[in-house]
N, C-alpha and C positions, 0 to 999 in steps of 0.2 A: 659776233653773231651774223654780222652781213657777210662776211666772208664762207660760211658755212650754208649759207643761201646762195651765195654763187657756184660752191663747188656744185651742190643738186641743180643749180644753174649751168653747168660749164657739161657734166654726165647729161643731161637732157638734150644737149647742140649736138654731144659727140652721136646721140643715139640716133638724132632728127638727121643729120647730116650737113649741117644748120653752121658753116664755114665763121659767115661773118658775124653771127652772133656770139661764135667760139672767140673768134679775137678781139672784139671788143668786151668780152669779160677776161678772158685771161691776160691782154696787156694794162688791165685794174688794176694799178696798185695801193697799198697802203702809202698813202701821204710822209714823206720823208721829215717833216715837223712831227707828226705823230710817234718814230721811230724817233726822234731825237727827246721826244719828252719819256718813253720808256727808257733810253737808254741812261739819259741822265738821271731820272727816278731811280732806278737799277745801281747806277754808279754811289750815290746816295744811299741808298739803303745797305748795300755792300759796307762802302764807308763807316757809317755810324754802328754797324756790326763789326767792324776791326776795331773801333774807334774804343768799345766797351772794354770796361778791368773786368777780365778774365782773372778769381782764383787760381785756376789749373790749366795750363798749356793746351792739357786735349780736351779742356770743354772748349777753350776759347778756337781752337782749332775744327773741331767739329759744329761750331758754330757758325765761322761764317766759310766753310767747305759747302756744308749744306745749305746757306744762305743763296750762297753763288751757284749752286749746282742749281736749284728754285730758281731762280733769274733767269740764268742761261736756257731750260728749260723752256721758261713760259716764253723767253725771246726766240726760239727756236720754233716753237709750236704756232708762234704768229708768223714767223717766217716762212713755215712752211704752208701754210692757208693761203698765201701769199703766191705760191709757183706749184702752176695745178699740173704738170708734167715733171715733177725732180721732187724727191723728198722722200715722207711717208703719207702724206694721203693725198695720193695723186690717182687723176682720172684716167682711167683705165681706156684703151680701144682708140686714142688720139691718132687719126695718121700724119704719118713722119711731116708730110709736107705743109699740116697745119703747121706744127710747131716750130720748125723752121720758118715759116713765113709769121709766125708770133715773136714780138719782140719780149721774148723770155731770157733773162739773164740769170746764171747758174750761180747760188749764193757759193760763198769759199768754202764753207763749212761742208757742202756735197762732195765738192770735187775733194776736197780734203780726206774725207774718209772713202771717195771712190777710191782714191791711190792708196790708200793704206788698206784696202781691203783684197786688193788687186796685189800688193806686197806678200800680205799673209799668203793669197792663195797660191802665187808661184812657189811658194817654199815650202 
């Protein structure tokens, strides 16, 4: 929730014109002990969903498919609250030389799919 009070916080600097209040919220991050107790709660939960006797192949398949696709989701959707210029809900009207001068690191997962999207279109 605090993070979705910064992005209406981080659109209000871009509007004001408001430099240094832009980068002392956008280089906010989520606490890397925080992201290590999702990841391992995740890992965990993951787990004990392969771990169950599946009857049938494609429930026990469709079971932790969509377990994991719920994880990686909700891990994605934090991550992106997280980089208010790269994502999907990112603050619009930012000039370049804010962000440049914000210590903003591009998660893999962006650049991953910028390349593959950049693939499809060449061809």
């Amino acid at each position: 929730m605090r993070k979705t009070g910064d992005l209406r916080d981080l659109k209000r600097t871009v509007r004001n014109r408001d430099k240094e209040s832009f980068l002392d919220i956008a280089e906010d991050k989520i606490p890397a002990p925080m992201k290590y107790v999702l990841l391992v709660s995740a890992t965990l939960i993951e787990g004990w969903t392969v771990s169950l006797n599946y009857d049938f192949y494609w429930t026990g398949f469709a079971a932790v498919f969509s377990m994991g696709y719920m994880l990686t989701l909700i891990w994605e959707t934090i991550a992106d609250f997280d980089d208010p210029v790269n994502g999907v809900w990112v603050v619009q009207g930012v000039p370049e030389e804010w962000v440049l001068e914000a210590k903003i690191k591009r998660r893999i997962s962006d650049r991953f799919f910028e390349r593959l999207f950049s693939k499809i279109q060449k061809a």
